[in-house]
N, C-alpha and C positions, 0 to 999 in steps of 0.2 A: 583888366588888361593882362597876357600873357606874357611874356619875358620869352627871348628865344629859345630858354631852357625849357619850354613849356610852365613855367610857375608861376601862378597866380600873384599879379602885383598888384590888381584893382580889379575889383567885380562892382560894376555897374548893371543892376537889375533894370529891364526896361519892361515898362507893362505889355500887358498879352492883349491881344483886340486890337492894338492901333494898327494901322498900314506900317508895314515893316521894308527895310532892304535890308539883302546881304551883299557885302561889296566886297573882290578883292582887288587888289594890287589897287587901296587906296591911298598908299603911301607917293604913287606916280602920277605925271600930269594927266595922266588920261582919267585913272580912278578919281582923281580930286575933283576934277571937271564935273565926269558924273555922279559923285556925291552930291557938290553946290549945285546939280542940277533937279536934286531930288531932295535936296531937303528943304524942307518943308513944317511948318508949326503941327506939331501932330506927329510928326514922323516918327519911327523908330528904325535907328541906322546903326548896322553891324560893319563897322569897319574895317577890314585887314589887309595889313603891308608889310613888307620887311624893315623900312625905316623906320624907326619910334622917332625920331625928328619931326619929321614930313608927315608921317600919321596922326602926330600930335598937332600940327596945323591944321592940316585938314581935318581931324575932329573941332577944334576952336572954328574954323568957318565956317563949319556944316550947324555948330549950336547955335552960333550969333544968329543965323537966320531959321532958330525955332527948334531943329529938331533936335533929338535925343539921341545920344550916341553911346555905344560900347566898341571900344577900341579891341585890338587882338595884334600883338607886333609877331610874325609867321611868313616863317619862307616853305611856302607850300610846294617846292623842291624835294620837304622834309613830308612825305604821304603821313608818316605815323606820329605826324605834330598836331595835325588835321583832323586828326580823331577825337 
């Protein structure tokens, strides 16, 4: 996970080959929605929101039903966070 400073808080490697997403603004009801809509046992799910609260829930929902997740807490406001 990234910190809003951009700093490395937790790096979670996900394997290469599985069906992947990349999501953002999952920290909001709308990203939540389409995360639990897509995960899936097997999955590999890129998360990122500005809340670390809310993104942290919604990472815990999206694993209880199987998938694998790497969290990113970014306010993509910030272009040169994003890189």
């Amino acid at each position: 996970m990234l910190s809003n400073s951009g700093q490395i808080v937790e790096n979670t490697d996900l394997p290469i080959g599985k069906p992947s997403l990349f999501l953002t603004g999952a920290s909001g009801s709308l990203g939540k929605a389409l995360a639990l809509q897509h995960a899936l046992p097997g999955v590999a799910m890129h998360l990122w929101g500005r809340d670390s609260g809310k993104l942290s829930q919604t990472a815990q929902a999206v694993m209880s039903q199987g998938a694998q997740v790497r969290e990113t807490v970014i306010d993509l406001i910030d272009v040169a966070a994003a890189t």
